[in-house]
N, C-alpha and C positions, 0 to 999 in steps of 0.2 A: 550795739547793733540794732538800735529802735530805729534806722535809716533802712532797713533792710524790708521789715514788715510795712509800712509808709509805702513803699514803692509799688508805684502801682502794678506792675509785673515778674516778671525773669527776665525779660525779654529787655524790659528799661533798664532794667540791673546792671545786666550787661555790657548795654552799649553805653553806658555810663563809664563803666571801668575802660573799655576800649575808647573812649575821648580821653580820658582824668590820664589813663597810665600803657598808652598802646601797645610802649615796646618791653612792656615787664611778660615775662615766664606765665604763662595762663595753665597752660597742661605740660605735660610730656609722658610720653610712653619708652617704658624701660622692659630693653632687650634682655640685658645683662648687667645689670649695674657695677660692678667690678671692672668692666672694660671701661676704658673712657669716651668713646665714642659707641656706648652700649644706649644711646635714648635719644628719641628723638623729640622737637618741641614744637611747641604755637605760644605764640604771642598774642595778647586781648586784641592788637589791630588785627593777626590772621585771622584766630578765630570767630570773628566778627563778618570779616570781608567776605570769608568763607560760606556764614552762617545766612550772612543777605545775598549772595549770589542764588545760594541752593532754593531761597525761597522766592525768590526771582519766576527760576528756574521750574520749581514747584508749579506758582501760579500760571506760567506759559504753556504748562503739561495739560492744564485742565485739573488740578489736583487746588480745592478750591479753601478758604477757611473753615474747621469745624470737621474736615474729612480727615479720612486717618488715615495713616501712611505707617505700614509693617516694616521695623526697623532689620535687617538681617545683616551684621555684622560681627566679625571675629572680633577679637580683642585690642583695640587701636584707637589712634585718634579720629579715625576715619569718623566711625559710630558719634562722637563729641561733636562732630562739624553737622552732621545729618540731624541729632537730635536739637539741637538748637537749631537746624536750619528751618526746622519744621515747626516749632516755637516762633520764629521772626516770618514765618509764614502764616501763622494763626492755627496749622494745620495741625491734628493733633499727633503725638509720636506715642507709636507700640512698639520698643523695647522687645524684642522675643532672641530664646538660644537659635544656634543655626539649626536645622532641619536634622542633620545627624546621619549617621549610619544607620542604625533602628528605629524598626516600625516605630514603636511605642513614641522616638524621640518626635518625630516625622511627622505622626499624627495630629500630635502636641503643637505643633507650629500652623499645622491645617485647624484644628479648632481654632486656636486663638484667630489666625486672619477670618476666619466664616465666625466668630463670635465679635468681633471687630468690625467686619463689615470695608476692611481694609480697601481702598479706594488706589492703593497704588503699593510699591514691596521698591524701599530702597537696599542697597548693597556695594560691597566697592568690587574694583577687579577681580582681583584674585579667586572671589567667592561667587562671582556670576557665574560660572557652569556651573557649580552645585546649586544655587537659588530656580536656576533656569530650567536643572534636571527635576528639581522638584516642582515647581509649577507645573510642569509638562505632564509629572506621576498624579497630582490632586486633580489634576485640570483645571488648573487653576490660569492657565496661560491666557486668560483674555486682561489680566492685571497687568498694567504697566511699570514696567521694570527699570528702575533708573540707578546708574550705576552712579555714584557720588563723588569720584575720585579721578573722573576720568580729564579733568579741565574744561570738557564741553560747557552748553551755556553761557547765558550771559551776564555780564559784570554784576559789581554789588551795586553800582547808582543805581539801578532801576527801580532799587528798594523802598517802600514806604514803610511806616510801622503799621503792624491792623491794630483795629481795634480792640484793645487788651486788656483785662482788668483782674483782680484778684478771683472774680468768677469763673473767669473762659478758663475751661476745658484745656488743660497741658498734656498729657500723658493719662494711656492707660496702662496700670503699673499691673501687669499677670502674676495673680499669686500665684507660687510655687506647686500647687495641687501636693499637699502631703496627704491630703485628706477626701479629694477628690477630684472633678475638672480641672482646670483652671478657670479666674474669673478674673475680668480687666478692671479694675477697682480704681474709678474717677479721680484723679489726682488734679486740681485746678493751680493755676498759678500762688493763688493766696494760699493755699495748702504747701506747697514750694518753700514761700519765704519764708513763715510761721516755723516752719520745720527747717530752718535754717538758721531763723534767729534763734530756737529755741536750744539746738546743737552749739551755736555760736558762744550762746552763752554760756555755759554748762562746761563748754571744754577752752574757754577762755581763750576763744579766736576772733583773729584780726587781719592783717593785707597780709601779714608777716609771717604766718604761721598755716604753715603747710598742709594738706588732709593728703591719704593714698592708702592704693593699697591692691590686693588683686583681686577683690568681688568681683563678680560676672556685673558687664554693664548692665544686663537687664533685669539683673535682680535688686530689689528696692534697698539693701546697705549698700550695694555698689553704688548705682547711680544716683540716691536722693540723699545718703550718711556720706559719698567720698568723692563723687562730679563736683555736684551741685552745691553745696556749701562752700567749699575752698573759694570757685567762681564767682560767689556772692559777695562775698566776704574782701574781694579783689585778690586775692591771695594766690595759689597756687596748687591746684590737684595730680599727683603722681600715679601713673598708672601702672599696671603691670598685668601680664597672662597669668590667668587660673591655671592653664596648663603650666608654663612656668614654675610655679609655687609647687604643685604638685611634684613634679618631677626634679625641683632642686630648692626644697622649700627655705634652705640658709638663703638666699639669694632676697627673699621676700624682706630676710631682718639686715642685709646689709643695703639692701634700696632703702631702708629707711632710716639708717646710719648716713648714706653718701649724700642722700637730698635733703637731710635735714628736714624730716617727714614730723612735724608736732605729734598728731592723730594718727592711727590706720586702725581699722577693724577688720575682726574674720568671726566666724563663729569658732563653737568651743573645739571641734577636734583638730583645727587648725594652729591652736597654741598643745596640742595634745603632740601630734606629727608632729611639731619642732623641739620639742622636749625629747621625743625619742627616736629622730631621725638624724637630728643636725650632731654633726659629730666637731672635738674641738677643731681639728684641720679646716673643718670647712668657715668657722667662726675666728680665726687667728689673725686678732688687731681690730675686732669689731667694735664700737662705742655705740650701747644705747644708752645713756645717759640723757640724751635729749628728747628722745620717744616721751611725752608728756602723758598722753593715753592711749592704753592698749586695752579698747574697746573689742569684749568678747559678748556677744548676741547670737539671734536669729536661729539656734538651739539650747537647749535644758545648758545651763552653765554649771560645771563642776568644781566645787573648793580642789580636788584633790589634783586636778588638772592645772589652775592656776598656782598652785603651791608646787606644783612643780617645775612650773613657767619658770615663775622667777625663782626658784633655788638655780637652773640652769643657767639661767642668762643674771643672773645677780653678780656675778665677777664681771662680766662689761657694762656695766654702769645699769641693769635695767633696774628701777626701783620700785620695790611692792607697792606705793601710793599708785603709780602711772597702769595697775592693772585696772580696769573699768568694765564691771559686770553690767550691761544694762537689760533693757527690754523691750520690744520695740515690735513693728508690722504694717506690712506694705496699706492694710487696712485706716491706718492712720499718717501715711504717708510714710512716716520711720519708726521717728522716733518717739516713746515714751515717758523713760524713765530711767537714770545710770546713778553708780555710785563711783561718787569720780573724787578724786585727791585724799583719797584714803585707801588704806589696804584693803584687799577685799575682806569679806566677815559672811559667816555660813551662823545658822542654828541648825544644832541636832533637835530635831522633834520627834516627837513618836509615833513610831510608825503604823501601830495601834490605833490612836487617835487621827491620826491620818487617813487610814483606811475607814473611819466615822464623819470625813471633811470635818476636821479640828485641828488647828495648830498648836499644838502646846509643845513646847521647848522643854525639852530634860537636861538634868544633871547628871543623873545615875547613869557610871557607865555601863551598868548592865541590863542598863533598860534598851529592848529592841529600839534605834533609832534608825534617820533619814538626815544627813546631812542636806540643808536646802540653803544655795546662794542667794543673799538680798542684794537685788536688783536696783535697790537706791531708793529715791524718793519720786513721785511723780512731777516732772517735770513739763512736759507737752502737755496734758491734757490732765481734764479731770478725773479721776478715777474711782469706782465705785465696785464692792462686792456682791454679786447678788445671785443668791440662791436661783438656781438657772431650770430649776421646777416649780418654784413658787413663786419667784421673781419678788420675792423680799430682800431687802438689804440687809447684807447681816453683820453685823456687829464685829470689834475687832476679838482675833482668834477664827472665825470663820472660815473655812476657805468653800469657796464659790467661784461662778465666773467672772473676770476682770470686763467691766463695762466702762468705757469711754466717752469724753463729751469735749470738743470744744474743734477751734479754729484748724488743728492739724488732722482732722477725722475728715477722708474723703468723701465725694457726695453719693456713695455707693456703689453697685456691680453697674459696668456696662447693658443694658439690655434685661437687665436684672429687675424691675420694682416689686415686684410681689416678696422676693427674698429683702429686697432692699428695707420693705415697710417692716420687717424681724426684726434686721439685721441691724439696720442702719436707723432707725426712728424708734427704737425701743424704747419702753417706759415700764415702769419698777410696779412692785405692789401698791407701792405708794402714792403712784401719781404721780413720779418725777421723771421725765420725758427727754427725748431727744439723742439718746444713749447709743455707739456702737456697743454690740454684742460680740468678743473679742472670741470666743469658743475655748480660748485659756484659760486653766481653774489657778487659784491662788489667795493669795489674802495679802492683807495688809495688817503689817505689826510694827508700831510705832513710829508709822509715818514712811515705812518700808515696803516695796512690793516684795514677796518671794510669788516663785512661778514654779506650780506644783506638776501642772499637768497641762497634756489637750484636752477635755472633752470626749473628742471622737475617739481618741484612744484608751481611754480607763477601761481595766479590763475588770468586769464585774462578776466576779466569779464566786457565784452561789454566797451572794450575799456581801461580798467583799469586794471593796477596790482597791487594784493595785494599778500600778503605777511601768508600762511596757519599759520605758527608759532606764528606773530602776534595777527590773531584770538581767538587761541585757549589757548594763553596763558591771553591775554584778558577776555574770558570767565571764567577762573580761577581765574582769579582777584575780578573780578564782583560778580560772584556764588560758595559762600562757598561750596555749597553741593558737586563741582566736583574734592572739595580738590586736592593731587596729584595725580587724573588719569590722564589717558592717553587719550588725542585726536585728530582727523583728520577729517581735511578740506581738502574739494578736489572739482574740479568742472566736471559738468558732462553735456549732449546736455540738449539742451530745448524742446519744443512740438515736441512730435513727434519721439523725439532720432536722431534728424538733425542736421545739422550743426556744431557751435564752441558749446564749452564746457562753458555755461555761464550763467546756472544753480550751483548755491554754494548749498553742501551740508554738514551738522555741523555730526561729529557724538563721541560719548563721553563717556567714562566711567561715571558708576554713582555704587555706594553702601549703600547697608543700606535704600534705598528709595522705598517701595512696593507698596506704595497706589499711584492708580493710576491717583487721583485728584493732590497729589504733584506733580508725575510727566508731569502730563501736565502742570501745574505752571511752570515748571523748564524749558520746552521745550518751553514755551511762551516766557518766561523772556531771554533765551536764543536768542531767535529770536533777542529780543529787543534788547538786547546786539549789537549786532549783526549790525542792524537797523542803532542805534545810534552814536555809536563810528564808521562804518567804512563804510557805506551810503550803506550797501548790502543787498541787499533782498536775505532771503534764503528759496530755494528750500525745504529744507528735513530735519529735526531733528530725530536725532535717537539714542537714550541711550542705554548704552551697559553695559552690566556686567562687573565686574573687567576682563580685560585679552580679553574681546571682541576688544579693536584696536591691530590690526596687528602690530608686533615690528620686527626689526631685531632682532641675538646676542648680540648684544651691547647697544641694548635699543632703536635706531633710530626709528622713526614712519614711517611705509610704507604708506604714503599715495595712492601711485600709485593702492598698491595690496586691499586698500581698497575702491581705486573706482571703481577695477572692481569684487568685491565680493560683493559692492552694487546693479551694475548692474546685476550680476547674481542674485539678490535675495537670495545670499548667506548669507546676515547677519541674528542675529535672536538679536534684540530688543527687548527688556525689555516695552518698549516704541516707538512710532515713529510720527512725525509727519509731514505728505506727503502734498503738494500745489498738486492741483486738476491735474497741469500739468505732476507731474511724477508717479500720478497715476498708468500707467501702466508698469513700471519698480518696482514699489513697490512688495513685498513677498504680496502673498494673506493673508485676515486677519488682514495686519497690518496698512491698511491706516486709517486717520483721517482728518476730515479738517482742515485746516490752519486757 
């Protein structure tokens, strides 16, 4: 794949494949895989013809190279035509969810275009009165709106190529905000290929061998782990709705049985849902046998999770080598690091030592441990541990934050430099320079990443850190009732609303449970949980309806945006159960004693 990094663009890539192979399968978008007229396709000549009209098209608008154009589409090949159209335009493409029903989602897309500086808002049909109702609510309507789908404009001759190089400006990839804003993080072409040959090679892809899956386009495994490689590569990327998966997630494993899918990735609860959703009726006659990697990222990854993967899907051919832990961020365009053609592999460490940032591995099973999944080797970039208060490098056993260096690290935030000069140009105690700062703690052990934590999220509680993820996956374990929801630990001041944050407060989806005497069983037992396994006293319990924890696009849990919707007395429980001390932070109405 050294043809791929050579090239001077995406954009050459491309239209490379569209001369060499016009009338081969480039995409296709799946309805229902099961049915046989359930997908529709593009071919390297459509998607091509497609992609030089639009930018035609573009420069006739007055939408000029260098400008950015706010991508607003649902799930489709429409989005695949637009975002390359805007590539073979020069112009750059912003990737964003639609606008949504809720504020919060609504807002999120008005940051992003006003932190963009978006110069124009493409869309296809279907979705223009919603794009157009929301323009009209930000006032945003002086932005020209171009629907992509509709055949207007003019041909692809008029096309020339701009001036393109491993430098120019591709995409600004919007992180997920699990931790805060969003921020449009520089993605240049050469960042593109790198992070294409480097997937290329790792999961041993070629024209022949297929990438897909149902990530959100706009989020960096969707579109940079499952567009863009297959397309590089000449090969072939399969699509499918998030919504989709959600609401009939067998569908997801047998589009990658019918199309003879090599690759797909999801993150970890996404092989969790299939393991306890998919029933055999809806799997009956499946063949994954060919699934080569089932790429799990973009959250904490769990041994206990993919051990149950494949114990489920192990009678239709899935095989434990084809499961692939890795670790990765939009930060660095994707990808980082996987552990690929081998079964996965966890160490138990102590969780002791852990709560001191020390990895040490136990044998004793009755030493308090942490099961933690290795993430592989570094493979994109370089990687370094570094004490993220002293900015020393620390030795292997360490865990610190994961810092990054080389061709696949983008050139920073949009609009960003002052964070950029932290973030993005970091240098060690040592004097060793040019580092992202990943805000991910972890270590490396024998040539291994494990990925311990965020940062923003260690909860440091009177001298001790834990680990929110831990918690609440724990709580899962313990309490049937809280099945797959979703929850968030976060810590917040003590008496008074003074000092450190070291007060823990548990808060959790729950369904199905109305009576109010369960629910305070549930909120006790919780405690105890709680109590037990990880020596905390907790502040605050509070049951939430399905869809009450804040999530990113991608599914990440914002813990940050839920501690401070708790301290506004923004949440609305179902339930809650308040220590005398936070009292007065509590919503009226909802306290109880502990």
């Amino acid at each position: 794949m050294a043809g791929i990094v050579t090239a001077p663009s995406v954009t050459a890539m491309l239209r490379k494949h569209a001369e060499n192979r016009p009338e081969k399968q480039a995409a296709a978008f799946v309805t229902d895989p099961v049915r046989e007229d359930g997908a529709q396709w593009l071919t390297y000549a459509e998607l091509d013809a497609r992609a030089r009209s639009l930018a035609v098209r573009l420069h006739r608008t007055g939408v000029r190279p260098g400008d950015r154009a706010l991508l607003l589409y649902p799930a489709g090949l429409d989005f695949l035509t637009a975002f390359f159209g805007c590539l073979y335009a020069g112009v750059v493409a912003v990737p964003s969810s639609l606008p949504g029903r809720y504020r919060h989602e609504r807002h999120r897309v008005r940051r992003i275009a006003d932190d963009a500086g978006a110069a124009a808002v493409l869309t296809d049909t279907p979705t223009r009165g919603d794009v157009e109702e929301w323009l009209a609510e930000e006032g945003l309507g002086h932005l020209p709106l171009m629907v992509t789908d509709d055949g207007a404009g003019p041909g692809p001759d008029g096309w020339t190529m701009p001036p393109t190089d491993h430098a120019t400006l591709a995409v600004l990839q919007y992180t997920s905000g699990s931790t805060g804003d969003p921020k449009g993080v520089m993605i240049s072409h050469g960042n593109l290929l790198h992070n294409t040959a480097h997937i290329a090679e790792v999961l041993d892809l070629d024209d022949t061998k297929r990438g897909g899956g149902w990530i959100p386009h706009f989020h960096d495994m969707g579109l940079m782990g499952l567009m863009v490689p297959p397309l590089m590569t000449g090969s072939t990327t399969v699509l499918m709705s998030p919504s989709t998966f959600l609401k009939r997630p067998h569908l997801w494993l047998h589009m990658i049985d019918r199309f003879d899918i090599h690759y797909s990735a999801a993150p970890d609860f996404a092989y969790e849902v299939c393991s306890r959703r998919v029933t055999d009726a809806h799997i009956e006659g499946l063949d994954l046998s060919r699934w080569r990697h089932a790429v799990d990222g973009s959250e904490p990854v769990r041994a206990a999770v993919l051990d149950r993967f494949h114990q489920r899907f192990a009678g239709h051919g899935l095989r434990a080598d084809a499961l692939a832990p890795c670790y990765g961020m939009a930060e660095a365009t994707l990808f980082v690091s996987g552990a690929v053609d081998v079964p996965p592999s966890s160490l138990r460490v102590s969780a002791a030592q852990l709560e001191r940032n020390e990895f040490r591995p136990v044998s004793d099973a009755d030493e308090p441990g942490r099961d933690v999944v290795s993430c592989g080797p570094p493979r994109g970039a370089e990687v370094r541990v570094v004490d993220p208060q002293t900015l020393r490098t620390l030795p292997e056993g360490g865990v610190g934050e994961l810092w990054l260096r080389g061709p696949v690290v983008g050139h920073g935030y949009w609009g960003r430099e002052e964070t950029n000069e932290a973030d993005f140009r970091a240098t060690t105690a040592e004097g060793d320079t040019g580092y992202l700062r990943t805000g991910d703690l972890g270590t490396l052990h024998e040539g291994e990443i494990y990925i311990t934590g965020r940062i923003k999220d260690v909860l440091n509680l009177r001298g001790r850190n834990l680990y929110p993820q831990d918690i609440e996956h724990e709580l899962r374990v313990q309490r049937p009732e809280l099945g797959n929801l979703a929850g968030a630990c976060f810590a917040v001041p003590g008496v008074g609303g003074h000092g450190q944050d070291d007060v823990l407060v548990v808060t959790h989806e729950v369904r199905g449970i109305k009576d109010e005497e369960r629910l305070r069983e549930l909120a006790t037992g919780m405690r105890l949980t709680v109590a037990r396994e990880f020596g905390a006293p907790v502040g605050a319990v509070l049951l939430l309806r399905p869809g009450g924890v804040r999530r990113t696009t991608s599914g990440k849990i914002q813990r940050s945006a839920m501690r401070e919707l708790f301290r506004a007395g923004a949440l609305q429980p179902t339930y809650a159960d308040y220590q005398p001390h936070l009292l007065p932070t509590a919503p009226a109405g909802q306290q109880a004693p502990a």
